[in-house]
Backbone as CSV, one residue per row, in Angstrom:
resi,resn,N_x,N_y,N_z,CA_x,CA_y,CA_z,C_x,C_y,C_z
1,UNK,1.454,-9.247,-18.449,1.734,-8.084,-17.616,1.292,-8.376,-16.189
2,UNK,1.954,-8.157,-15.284,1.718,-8.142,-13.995,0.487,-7.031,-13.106
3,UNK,0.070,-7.600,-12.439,-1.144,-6.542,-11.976,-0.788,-5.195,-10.637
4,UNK,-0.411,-4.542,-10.533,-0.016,-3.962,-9.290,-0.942,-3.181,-8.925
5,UNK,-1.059,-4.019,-7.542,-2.472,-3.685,-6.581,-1.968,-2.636,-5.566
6,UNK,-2.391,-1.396,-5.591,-2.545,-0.037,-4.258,-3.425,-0.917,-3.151
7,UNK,-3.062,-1.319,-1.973,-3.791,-1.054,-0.647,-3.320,-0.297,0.188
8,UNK,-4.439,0.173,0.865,-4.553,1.094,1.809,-5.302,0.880,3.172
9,UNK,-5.398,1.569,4.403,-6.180,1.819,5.138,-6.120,3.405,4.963
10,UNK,-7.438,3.906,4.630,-7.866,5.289,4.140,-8.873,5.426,5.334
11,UNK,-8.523,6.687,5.565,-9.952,7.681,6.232,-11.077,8.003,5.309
12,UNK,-12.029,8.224,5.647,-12.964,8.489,4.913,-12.908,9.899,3.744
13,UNK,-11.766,10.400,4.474,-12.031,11.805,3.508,-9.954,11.506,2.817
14,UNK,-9.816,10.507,2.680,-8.584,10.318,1.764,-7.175,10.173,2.887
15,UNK,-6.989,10.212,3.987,-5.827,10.341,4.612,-5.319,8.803,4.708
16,UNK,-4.402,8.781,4.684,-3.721,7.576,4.518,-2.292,7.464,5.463
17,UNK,-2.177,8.498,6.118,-0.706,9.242,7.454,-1.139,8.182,8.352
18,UNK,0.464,7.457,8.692,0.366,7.410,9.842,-0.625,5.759,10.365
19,UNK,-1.029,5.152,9.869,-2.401,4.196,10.523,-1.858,3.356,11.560
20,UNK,-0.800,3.097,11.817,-0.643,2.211,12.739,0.623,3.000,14.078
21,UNK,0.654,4.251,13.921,1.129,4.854,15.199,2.658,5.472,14.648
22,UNK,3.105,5.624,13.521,3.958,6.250,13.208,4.233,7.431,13.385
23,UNK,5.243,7.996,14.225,5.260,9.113,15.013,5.246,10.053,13.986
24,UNK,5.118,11.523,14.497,4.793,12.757,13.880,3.757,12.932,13.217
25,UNK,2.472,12.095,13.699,1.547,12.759,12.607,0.153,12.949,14.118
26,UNK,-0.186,13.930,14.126,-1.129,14.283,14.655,-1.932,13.282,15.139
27,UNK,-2.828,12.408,14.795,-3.750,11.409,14.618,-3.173,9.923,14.604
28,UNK,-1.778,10.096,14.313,-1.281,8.724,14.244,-2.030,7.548,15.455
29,UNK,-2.021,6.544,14.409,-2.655,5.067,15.139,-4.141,5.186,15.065
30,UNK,-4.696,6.033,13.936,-6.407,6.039,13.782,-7.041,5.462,13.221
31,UNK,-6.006,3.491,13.107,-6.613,2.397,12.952,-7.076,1.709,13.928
32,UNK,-6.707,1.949,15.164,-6.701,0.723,16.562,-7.452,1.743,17.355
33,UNK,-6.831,2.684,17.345,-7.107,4.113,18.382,-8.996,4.075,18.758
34,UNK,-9.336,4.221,17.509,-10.754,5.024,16.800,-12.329,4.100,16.846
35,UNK,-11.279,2.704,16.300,-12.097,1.981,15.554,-12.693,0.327,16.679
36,UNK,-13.322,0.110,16.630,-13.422,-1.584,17.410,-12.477,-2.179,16.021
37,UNK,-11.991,-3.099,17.094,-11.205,-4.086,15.931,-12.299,-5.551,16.024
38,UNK,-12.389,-5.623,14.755,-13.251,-6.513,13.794,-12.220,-7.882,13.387
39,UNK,-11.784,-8.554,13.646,-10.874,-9.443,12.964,-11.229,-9.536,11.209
40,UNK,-12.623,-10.149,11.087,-13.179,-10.260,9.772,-12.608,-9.534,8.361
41,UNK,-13.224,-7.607,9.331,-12.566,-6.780,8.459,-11.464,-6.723,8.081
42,UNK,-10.389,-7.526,8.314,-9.332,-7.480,8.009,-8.596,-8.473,7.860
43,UNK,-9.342,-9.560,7.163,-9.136,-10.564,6.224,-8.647,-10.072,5.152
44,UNK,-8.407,-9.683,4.107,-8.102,-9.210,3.232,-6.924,-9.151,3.087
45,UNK,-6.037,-8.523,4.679,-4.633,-8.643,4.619,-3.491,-10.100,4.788
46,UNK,-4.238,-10.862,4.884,-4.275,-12.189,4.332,-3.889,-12.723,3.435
47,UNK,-4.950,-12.233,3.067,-5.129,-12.857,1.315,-4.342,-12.079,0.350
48,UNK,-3.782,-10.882,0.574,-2.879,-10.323,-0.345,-1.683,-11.205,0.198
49,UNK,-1.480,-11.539,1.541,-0.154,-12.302,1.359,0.152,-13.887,0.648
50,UNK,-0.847,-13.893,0.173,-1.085,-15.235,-0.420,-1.142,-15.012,-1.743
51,UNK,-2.039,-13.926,-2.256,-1.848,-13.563,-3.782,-0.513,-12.840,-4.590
52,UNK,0.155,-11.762,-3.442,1.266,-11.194,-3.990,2.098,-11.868,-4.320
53,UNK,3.064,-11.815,-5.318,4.209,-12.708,-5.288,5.393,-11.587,-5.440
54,UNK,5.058,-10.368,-5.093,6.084,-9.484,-4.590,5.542,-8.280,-4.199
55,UNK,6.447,-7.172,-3.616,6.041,-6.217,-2.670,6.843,-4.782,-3.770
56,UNK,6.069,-3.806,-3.423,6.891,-2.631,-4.090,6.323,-1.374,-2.519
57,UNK,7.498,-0.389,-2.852,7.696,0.579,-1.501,8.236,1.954,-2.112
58,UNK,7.818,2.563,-1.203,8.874,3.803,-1.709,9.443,4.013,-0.282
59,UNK,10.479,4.408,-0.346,11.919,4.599,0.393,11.177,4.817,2.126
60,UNK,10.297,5.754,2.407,9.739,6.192,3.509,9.442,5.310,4.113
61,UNK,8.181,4.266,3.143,7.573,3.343,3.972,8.132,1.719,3.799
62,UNK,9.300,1.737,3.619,10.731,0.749,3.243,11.252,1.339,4.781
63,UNK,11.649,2.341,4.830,12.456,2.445,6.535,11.835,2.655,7.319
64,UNK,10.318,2.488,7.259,9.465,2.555,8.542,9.304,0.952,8.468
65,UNK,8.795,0.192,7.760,8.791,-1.965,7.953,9.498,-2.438,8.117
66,UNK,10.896,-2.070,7.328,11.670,-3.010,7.408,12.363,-3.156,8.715
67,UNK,12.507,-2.211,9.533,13.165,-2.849,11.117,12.182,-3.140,11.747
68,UNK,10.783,-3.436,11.634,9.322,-4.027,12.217,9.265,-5.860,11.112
69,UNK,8.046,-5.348,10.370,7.668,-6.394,9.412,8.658,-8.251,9.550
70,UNK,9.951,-7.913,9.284,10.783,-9.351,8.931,10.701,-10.190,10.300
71,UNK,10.492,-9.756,11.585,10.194,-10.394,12.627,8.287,-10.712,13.025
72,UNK,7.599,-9.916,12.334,6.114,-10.241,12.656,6.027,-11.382,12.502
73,UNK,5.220,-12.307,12.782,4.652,-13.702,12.170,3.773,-13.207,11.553
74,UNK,2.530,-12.296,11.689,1.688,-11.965,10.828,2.200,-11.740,9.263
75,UNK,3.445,-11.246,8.998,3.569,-10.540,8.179,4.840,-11.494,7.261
76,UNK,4.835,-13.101,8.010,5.423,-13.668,7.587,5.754,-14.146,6.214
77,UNK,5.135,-13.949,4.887,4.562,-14.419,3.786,5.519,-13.120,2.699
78,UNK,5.306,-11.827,3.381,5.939,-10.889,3.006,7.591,-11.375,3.243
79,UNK,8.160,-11.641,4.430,9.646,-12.261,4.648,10.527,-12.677,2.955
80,UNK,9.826,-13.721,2.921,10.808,-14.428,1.693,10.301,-13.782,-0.065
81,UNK,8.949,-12.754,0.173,8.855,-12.253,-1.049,9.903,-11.376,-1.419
82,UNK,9.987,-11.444,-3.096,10.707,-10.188,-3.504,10.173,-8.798,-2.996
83,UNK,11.200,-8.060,-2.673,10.883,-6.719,-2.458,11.288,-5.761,-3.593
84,UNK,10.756,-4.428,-4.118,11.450,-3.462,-4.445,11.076,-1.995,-4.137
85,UNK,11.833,-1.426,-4.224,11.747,-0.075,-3.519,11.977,0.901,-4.463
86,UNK,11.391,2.242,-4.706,11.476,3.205,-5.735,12.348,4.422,-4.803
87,UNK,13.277,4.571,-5.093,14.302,5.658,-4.406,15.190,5.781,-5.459
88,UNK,15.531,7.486,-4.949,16.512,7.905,-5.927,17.490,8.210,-4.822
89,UNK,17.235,8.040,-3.491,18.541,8.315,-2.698,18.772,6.929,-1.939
90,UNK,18.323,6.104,-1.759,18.117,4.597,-0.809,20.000,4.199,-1.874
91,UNK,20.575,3.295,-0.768,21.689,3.002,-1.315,21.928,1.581,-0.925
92,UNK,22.149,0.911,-1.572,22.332,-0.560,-1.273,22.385,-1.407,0.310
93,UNK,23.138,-0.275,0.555,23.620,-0.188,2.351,23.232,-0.312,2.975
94,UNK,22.099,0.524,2.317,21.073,1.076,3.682,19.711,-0.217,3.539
95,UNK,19.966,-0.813,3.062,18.964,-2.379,2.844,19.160,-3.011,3.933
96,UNK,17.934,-3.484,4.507,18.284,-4.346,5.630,18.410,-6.156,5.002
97,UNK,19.637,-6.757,6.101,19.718,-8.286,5.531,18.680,-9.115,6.212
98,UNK,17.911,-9.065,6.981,16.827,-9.898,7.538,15.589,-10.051,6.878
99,UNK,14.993,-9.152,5.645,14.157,-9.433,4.914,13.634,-10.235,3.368
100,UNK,14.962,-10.838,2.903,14.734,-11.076,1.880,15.174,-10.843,0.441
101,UNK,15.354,-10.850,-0.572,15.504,-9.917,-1.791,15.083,-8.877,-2.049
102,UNK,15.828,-7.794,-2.190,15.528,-6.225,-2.359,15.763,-5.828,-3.371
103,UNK,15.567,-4.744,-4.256,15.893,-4.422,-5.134,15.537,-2.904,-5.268
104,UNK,16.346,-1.912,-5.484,16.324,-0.611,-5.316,15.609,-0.125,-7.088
105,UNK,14.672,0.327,-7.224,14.484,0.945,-8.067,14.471,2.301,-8.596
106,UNK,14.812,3.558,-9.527,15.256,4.553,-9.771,14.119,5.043,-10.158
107,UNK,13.083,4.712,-10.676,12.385,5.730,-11.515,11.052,4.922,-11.480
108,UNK,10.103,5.861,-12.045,8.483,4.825,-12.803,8.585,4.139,-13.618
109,UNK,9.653,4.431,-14.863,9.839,3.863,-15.907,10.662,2.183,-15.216
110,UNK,11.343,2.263,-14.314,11.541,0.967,-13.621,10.788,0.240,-13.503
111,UNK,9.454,0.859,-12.771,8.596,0.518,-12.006,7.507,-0.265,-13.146
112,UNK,7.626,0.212,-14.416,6.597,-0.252,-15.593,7.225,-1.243,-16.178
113,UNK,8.400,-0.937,-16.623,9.390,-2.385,-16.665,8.865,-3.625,-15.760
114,UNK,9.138,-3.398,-14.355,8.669,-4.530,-13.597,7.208,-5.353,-14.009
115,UNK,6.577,-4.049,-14.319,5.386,-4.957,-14.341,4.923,-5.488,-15.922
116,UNK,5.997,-5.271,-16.623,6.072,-6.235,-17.891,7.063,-7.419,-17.869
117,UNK,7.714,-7.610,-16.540,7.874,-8.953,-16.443,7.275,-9.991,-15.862
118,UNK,8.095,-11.370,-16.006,7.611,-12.374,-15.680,6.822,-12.311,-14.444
119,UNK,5.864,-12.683,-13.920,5.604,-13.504,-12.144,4.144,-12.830,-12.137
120,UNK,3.262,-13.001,-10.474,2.685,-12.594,-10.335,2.257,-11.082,-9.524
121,UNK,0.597,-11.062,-9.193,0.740,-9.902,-8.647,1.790,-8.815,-7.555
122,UNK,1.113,-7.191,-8.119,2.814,-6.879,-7.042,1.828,-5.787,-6.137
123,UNK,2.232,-5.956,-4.573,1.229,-5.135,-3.676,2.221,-4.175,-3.373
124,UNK,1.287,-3.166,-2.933,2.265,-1.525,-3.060,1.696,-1.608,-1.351
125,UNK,2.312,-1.361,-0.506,1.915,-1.080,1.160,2.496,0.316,1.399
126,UNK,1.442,1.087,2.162,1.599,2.522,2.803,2.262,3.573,1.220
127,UNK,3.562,4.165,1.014,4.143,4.405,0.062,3.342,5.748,-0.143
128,UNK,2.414,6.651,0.206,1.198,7.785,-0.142,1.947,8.733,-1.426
129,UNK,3.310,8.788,-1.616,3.756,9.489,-2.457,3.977,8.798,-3.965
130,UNK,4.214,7.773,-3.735,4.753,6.414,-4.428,3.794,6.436,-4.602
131,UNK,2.541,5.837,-4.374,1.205,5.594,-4.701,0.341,6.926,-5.890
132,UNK,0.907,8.193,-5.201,0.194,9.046,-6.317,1.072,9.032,-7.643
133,UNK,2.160,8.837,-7.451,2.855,9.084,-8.725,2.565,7.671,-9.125
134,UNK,1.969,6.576,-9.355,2.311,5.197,-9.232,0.737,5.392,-10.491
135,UNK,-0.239,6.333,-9.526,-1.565,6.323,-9.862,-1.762,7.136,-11.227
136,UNK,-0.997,8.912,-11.123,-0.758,9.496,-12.022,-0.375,9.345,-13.265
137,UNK,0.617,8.373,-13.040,1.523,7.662,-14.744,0.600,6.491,-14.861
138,UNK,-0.763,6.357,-13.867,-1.610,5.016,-14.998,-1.190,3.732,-14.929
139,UNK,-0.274,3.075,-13.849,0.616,1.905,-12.829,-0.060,0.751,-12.731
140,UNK,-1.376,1.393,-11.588,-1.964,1.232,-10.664,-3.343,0.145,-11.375
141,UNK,-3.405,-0.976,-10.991,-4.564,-1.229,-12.227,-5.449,-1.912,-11.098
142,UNK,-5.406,-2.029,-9.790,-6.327,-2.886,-8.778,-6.040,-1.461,-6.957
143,UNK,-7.099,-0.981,-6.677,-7.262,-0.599,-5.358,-7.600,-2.043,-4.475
144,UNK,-7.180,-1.940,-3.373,-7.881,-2.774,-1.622,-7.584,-1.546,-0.847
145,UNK,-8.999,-0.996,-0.618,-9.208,0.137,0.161,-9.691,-0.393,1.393
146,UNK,-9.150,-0.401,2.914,-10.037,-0.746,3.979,-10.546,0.851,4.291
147,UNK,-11.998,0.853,4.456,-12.450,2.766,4.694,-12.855,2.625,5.927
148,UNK,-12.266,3.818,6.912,-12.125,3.770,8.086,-13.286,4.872,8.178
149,UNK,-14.391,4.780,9.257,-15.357,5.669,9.078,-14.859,7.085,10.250
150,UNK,-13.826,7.728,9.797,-13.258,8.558,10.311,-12.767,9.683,9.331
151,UNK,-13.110,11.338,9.822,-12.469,12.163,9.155,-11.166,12.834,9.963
152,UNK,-9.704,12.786,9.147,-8.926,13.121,9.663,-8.629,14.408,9.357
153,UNK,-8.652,15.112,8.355,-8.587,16.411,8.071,-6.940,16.340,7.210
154,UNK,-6.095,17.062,7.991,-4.843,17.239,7.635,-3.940,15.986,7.590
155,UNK,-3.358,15.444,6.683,-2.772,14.586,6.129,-2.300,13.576,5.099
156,UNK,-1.127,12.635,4.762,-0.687,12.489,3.636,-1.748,11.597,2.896
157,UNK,-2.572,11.745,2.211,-3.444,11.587,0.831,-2.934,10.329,0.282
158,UNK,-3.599,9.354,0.074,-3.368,8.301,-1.036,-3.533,8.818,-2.824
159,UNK,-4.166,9.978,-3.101,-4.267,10.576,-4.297,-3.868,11.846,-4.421
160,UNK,-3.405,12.013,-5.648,-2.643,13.005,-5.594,-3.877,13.912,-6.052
161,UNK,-3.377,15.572,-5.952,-4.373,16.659,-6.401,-4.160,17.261,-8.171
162,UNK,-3.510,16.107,-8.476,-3.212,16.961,-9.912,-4.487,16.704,-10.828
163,UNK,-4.413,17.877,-11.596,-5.116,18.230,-12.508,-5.295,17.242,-13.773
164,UNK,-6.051,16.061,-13.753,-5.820,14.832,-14.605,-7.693,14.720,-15.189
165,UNK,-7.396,13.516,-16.660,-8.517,13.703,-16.846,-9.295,12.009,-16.287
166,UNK,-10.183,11.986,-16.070,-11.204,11.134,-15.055,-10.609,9.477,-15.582
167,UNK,-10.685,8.791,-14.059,-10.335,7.600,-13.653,-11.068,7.059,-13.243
168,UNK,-11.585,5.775,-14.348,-12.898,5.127,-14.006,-12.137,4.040,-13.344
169,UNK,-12.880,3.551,-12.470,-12.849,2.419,-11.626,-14.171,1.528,-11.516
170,UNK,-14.091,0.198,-11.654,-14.918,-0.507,-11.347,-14.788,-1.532,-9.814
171,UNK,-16.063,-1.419,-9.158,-15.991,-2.016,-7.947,-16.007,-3.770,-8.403
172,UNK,-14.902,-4.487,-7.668,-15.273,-5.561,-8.116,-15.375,-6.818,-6.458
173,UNK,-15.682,-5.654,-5.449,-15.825,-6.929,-4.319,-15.442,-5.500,-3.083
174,UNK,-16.959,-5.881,-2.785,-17.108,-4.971,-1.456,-17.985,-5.422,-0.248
175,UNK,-17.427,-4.950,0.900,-17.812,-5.255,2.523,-18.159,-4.622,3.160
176,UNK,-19.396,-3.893,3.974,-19.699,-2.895,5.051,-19.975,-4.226,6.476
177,UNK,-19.010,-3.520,7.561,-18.475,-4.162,8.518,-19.615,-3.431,10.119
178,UNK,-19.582,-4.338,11.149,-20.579,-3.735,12.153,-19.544,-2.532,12.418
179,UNK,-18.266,-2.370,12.481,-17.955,-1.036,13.120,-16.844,0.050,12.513
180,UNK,-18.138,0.023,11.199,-18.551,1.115,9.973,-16.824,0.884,9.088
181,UNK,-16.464,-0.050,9.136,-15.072,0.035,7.904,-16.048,-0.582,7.202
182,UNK,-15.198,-0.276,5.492,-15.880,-1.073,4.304,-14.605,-1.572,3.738
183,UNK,-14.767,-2.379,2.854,-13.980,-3.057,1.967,-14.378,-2.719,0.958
184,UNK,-13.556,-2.661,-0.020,-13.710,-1.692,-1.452,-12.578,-2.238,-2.245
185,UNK,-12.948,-2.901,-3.179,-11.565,-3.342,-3.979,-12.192,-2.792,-5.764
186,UNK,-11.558,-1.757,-6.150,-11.707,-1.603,-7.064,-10.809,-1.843,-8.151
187,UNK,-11.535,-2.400,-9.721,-10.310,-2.409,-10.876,-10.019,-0.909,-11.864
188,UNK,-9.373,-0.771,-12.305,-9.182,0.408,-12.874,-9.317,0.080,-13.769
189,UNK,-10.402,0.495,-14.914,-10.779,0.818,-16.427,-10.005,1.190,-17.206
190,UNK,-9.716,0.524,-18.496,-8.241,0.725,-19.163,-9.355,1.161,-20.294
């Protein structure tokens, strides 16, 4: 079975909107904005491009990268990975050709399929809706939380609020940084 890892850049009190300046959100860019940038701290995003051997999205944060991401050099590693995307309205069409292999997925039950096939780990980027339903149906078996020592108040949540019964997590590799982010990679307890 394949492992599919949730990362995030989270606020301290769960917000996950917006981190790198995506318009309409109040606070947008309250990764660069807020914070000293640390290079160190953000090693990590690195190393998922080296461990993933594919990418999963939901439709939102699929048409916010994909006309960015396929030209970064940073983000070069992502280019030639498989992609897939969880949409029930995304249409073949609307795929961009500069990134790679795409693959539109319909449902969770897709999404669990995938990860009973062949290959290695699969990283979930931004996605906050995708991610709770991802988390809810029990998906989700590795967090990379970067924690931003900031409260944002109003905004889209990496967890959802439903009424579920308790999700143990074990910490398995953590970082407190000089300008207060932590690294937090937790496994999820089966």
């Amino acid at each position: 079975m394949r492992t599919l890892i949730s990362t995030a850049f989270i606020s301290l009190d769960g917000v996950v909107e917006a981190p790198g300046g995506e318009p309409g959100y109040r606070n947008a860019g309250w990764t660069f904005k807020d914070v000293e940038f640390l290079p160190e701290a953000f090693d990590i995003k690195g190393r998922e491009q080296q461990e993933a051997t594919a990418m999963l999205l939901g439709r939102t944060s699929y048409e916010a990268f994909s006309p960015v991401w396929p030209d970064m050099p940073e983000f070069a590693d992502y280019k030639v990975m498989p992609k897939y995307v969880v949409s029930t309205t995304l249409r073949q069409n609307d795929l961009v050709s500069n990134w790679g292999d795409t693959t539109i997925l319909r449902s969770l039950d897709d999404v669990a399929a995938l990860k009973e096939s062949e290959g290695g780990p699969i990283i979930v980027h931004g996605s906050a809706s995708l991610n709770q339903a991802l988390s809810d149906a029990g998906l989700i078996d590795r967090y990379h939380l970067l924690v931003f020592p900031l409260l944002l108040g109003a905004g889209k949540r990496l967890f959802s609020s439903t009424d579920k019964d308790t999700q143990k997590l074990r910490l398995v590799e953590h970082q407190a940084y000089a300008n207060g982010l932590q690294k937090n990679v937790f496994d999820v307890v089966r």
